[in-house]
N, C-alpha and C positions, 0 to 999 in steps of 0.2 A: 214430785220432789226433783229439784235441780242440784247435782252435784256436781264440782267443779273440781278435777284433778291437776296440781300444779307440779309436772316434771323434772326431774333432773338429773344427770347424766350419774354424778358422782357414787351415791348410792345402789347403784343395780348389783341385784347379783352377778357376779363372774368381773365384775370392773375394779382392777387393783393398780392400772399403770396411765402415768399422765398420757402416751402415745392412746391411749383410747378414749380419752375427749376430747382430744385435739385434731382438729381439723387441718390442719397443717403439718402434720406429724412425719417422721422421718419413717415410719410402718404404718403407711395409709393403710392397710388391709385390717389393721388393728380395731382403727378407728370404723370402717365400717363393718366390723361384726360387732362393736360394741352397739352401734345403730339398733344392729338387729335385736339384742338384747334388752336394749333399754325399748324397741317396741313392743316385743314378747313378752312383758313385765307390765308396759302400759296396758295391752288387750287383756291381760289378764286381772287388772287393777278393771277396765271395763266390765269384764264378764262378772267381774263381781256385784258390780253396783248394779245391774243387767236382774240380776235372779235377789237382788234386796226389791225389787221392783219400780228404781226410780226412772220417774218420766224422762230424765233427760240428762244427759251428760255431757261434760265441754273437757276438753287435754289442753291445758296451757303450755306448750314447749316453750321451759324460764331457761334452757340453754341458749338462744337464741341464734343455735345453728340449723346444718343443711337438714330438710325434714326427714322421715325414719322412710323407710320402704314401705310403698304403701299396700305393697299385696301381706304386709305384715300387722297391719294398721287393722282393729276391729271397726267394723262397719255400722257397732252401737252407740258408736261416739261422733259429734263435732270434733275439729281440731283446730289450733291456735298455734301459727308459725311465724317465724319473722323476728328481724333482730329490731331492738326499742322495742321489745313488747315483753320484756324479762320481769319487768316489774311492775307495772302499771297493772292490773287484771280487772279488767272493766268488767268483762263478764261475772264477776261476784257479786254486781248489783243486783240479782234478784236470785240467788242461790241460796241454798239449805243447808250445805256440806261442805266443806272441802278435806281435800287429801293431799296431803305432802309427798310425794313417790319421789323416792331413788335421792332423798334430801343427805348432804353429808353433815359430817362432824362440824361444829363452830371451829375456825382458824385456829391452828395452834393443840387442838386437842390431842394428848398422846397416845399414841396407836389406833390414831383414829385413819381410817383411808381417804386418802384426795383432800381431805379436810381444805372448807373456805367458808368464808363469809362474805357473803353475797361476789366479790368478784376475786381475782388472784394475787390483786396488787394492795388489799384491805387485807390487815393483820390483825385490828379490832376494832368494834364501833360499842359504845355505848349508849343507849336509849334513854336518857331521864337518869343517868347513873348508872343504869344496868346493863350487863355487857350482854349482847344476844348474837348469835352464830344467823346465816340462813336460815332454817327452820323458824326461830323467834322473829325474826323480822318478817319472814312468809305466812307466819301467824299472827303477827300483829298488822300485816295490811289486809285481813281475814276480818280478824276483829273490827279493823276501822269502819269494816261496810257489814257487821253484825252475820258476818258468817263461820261457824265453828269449825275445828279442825278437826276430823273426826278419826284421823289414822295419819301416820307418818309411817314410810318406811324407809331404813337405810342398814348402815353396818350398826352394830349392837353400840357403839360410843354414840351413834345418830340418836339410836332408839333410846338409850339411858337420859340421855339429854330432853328429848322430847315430853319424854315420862317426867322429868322433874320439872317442867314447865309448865306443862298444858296439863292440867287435872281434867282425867276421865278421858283421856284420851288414848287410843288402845294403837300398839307400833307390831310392825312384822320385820322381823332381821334375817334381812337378806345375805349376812357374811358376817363374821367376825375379824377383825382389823385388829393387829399388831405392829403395824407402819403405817408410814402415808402411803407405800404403793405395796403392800404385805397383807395379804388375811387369808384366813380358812375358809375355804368354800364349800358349798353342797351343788349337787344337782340341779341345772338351771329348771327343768320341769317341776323338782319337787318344791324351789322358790316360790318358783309361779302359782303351783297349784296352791300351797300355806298363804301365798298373799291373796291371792282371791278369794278365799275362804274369811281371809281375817277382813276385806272389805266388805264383801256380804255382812258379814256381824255387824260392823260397825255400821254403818247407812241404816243398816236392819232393827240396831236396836233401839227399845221403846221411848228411850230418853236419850238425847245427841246432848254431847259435852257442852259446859259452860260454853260460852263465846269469851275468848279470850285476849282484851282489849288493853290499850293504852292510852291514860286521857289527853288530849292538848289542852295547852300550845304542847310541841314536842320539842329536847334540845337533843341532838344526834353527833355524837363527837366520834369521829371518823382517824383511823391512825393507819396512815401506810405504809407500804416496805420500804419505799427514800423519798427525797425528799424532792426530786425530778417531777411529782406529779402532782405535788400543789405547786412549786415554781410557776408549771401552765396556767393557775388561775389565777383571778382577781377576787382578793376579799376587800369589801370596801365599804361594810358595815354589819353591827352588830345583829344581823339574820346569818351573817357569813362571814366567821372567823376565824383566822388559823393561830392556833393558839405557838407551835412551833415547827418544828422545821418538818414532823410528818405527822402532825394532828392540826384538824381544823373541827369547825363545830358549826354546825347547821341548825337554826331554830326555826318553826314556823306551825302553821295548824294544820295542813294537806300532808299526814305522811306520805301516801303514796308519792305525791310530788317530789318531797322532799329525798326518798328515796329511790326514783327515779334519775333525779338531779346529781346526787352521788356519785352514781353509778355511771353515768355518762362521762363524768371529770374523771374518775378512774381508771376510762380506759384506754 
């Protein structure tokens, strides 16, 4: 069994302030304990899938920043780094499993922490009409290549979100959020150990969730914070159209493509 765990900063336990995803931050030391954190939470996302007994494991880091410390890195995993590789996740082509780790709230959600959708300058996107946060879009490029989600973890507005999407798919919450940079925390050990636990079950158990897909063609209508970041593009037919001054609309059959392509223009 191949399980593929897909990363991200915003959900970890103990992370409530923008200075700790940010690379650039005005309290660099912030940023790199949050490092350490989000890799302490990935080995322990390892060690889980470790004792469910699957053959193999891959870490997609979808931040697509500097990698985590590696004497903190579990030695039962591949790892996946590098900026342009946030969304594309080629290793899904032949996997069983995947896991959403440290996924936040969809854009906009109230009291939710760090809340995005897929990048910082995306305020909504809708899918075929359906408005879907990260989490939904990291599960529907899952789906595309018929691989289920089998656990999401983040703060409790992640996990409710998750739960109302994905049937049969079981979430560990790492914090409770009453702001974008506010929530109650616990014990980072005792996160650790609850989400290890909750990924063993889920890898472990007898029946892994539907696969939870989207059919093409797909139309992806994209809305962002001004209007400075479609100015920079050219839409110049009906596969790419900006309908106004901070929505445009993407059609085509390749989601992952397709939301690749996004996500590049957005940054």
């Amino acid at each position: 069994m191949k399980v593929v765990i897909i990363a991200l900063f915003a959900g970890t336990g103990g992370v409530v302030h923008q200075h700790q995803v940010d690379p650039q931050s005005e309290a660099p030391y912030l940023y790199d304990e949050a490092r350490g954190m989000m890799a302490r939470e990935i080995s322990a996302a390892v060690e889980g899938v470790e004792r469910a007994s699957a053959q193999e494991t891959v870490v997609h880091d979808a931040t697509g920043l500097v990698p985590f410390h590696e004497d903190l890195l579990h030695p039962g995993a591949t790892y996946i780094f590098g900026e342009h590789q946030q969304v594309r996740f080629a290793e899904l082509d032949d996997a069983d499993a995947a896991i959403l780790l440290g996924h936040p709230a969809k854009a906009g959600t109230w009291g939710g922490v760090l809340t995005q959708t897929l990048a910082p300058d995306i305020s909504r996107v809708l899918i075929d009409g359906r408005e879907l946060g990260t989490i939904g879009i990291h599960a529907a490029l899952c789906g595309a290549q018929n691989v289920p989600v089998v656990l999401v973890s983040g703060d409790n507005h992640a996990c409710a979100e998750a739960e109302a999407l994905l049937p049969g798919v079981r979430t560990c919450t790492t914090k409770w959020g009453f702001g974008y940079q506010a929530a109650k925390l616990r014990i980072p050990n005792v996160v650790r150990a609850e989400l290890s636990e909750a990924v063993e079950g889920a890898v472990a158990a007898a029946s892994l969730p539907l696969v939870w897909e989207l059919q093409p063609p797909y139309e992806i209508q994209v809305t962002v914070t001004n209007t400075e970041i479609w100015d920079r593009s050219v839409f110049s037919s009906r596969r790419q159209e900006r309908l106004d001054g901070r929505t445009a609309v993407f059609r085509g059959d390749d989601l992952a493509y397709l939301v690749e392509h996004i996500w590049e223009l957005v940054q």
